[in-house]
C-alpha positions as a Markdown table, in Angstrom:
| # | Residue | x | y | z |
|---|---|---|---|---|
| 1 | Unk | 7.3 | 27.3 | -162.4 |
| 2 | Unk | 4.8 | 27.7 | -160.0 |
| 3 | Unk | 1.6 | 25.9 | -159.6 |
| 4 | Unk | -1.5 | 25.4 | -157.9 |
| 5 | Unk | -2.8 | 22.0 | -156.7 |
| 6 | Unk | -6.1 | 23.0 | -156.9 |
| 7 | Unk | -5.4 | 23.1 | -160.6 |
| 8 | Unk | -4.9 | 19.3 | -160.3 |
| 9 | Unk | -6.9 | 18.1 | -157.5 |
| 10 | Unk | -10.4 | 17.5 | -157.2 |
| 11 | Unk | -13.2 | 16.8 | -154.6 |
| 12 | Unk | -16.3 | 14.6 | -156.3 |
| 13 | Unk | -18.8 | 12.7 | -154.2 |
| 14 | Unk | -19.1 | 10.6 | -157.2 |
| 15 | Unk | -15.8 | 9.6 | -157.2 |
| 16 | Unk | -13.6 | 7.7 | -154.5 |
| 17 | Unk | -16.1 | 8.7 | -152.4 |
| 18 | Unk | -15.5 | 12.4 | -151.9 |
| 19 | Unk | -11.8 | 11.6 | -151.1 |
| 20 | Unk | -9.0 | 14.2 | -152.9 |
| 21 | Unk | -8.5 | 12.9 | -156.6 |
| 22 | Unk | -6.5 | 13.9 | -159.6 |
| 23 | Unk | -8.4 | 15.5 | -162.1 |
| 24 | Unk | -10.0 | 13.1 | -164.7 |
| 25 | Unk | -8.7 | 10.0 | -162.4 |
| 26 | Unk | -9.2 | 7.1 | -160.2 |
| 27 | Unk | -6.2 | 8.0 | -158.5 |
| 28 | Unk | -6.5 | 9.7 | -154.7 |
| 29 | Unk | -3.7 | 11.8 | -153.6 |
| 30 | Unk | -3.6 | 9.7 | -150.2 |
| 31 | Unk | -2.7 | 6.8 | -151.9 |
| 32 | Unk | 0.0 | 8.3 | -154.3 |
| 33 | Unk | 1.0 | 10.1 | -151.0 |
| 34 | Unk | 1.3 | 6.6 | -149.2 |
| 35 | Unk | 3.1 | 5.0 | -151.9 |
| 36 | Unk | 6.0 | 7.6 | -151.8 |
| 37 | Unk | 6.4 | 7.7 | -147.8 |
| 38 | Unk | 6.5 | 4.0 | -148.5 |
| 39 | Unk | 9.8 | 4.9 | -150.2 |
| 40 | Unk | 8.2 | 4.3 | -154.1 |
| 41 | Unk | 10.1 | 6.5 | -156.3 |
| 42 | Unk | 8.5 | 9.5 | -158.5 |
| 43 | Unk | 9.9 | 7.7 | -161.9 |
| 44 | Unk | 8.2 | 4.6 | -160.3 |
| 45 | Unk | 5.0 | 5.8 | -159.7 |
| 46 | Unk | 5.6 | 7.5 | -163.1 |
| 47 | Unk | 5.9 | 4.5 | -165.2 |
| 48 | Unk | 3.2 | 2.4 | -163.1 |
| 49 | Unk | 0.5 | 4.8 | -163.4 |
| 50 | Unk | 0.6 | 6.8 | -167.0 |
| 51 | Unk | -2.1 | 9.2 | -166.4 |
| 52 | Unk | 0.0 | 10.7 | -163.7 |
| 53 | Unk | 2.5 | 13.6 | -164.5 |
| 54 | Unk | 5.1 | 15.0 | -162.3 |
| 55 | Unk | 3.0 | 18.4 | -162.0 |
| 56 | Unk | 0.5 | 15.9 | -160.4 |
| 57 | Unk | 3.2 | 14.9 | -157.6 |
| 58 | Unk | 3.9 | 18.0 | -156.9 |
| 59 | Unk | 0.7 | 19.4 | -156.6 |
| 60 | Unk | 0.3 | 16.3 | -154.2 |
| 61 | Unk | 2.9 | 17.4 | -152.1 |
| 62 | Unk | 1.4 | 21.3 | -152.5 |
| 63 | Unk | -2.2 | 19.9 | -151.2 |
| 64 | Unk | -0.3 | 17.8 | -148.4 |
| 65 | Unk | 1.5 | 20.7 | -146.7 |
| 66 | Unk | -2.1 | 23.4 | -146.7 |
| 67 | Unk | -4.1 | 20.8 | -144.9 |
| 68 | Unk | -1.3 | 20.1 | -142.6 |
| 69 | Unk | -1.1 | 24.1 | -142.2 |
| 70 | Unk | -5.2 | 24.2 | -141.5 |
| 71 | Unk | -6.3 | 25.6 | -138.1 |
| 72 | Unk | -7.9 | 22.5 | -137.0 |
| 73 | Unk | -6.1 | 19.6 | -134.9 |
| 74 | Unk | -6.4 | 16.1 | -135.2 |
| 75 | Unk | -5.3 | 15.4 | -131.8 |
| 76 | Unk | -7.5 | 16.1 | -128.8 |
């Protein structure tokens, strides 16, 4: 099944400061992003935080891979 991460992601100045958030959390993607590049599992991050669902990863991973196909460089 396909989905969208913009179905699960939000942008809020009043919350985390504007950063990229799952919908109706706390949680930022960058930090759920970090935690798996830091080798935690999905099942981990899973059963530590139970407001996340996999559809959340994976719209995570979704989000991760369209700003890193954005026009713009981060490198000058």
């Amino acid at each position: 099944m396909k989905i969208k991460w913009q179905d699960y992601i939000e942008e809020r100045k009043d919350v985390m400061v504007g950063k990229p958030t799952f919908k109706g959390t706390r949680l930022t993607v960058e930090f759920i992003l970090k935690q798996l590049g830091a080798g935690m599992t999905q099942q981990e991050l899973l059963a530590q935080y139970p407001t996340l669902e996999p559809d959340h990863l994976r719209a995570a991973m979704l989000y991760a891979a369209d700003v890193v196909t954005m026009d713009q460089s981060i490198y000058q």
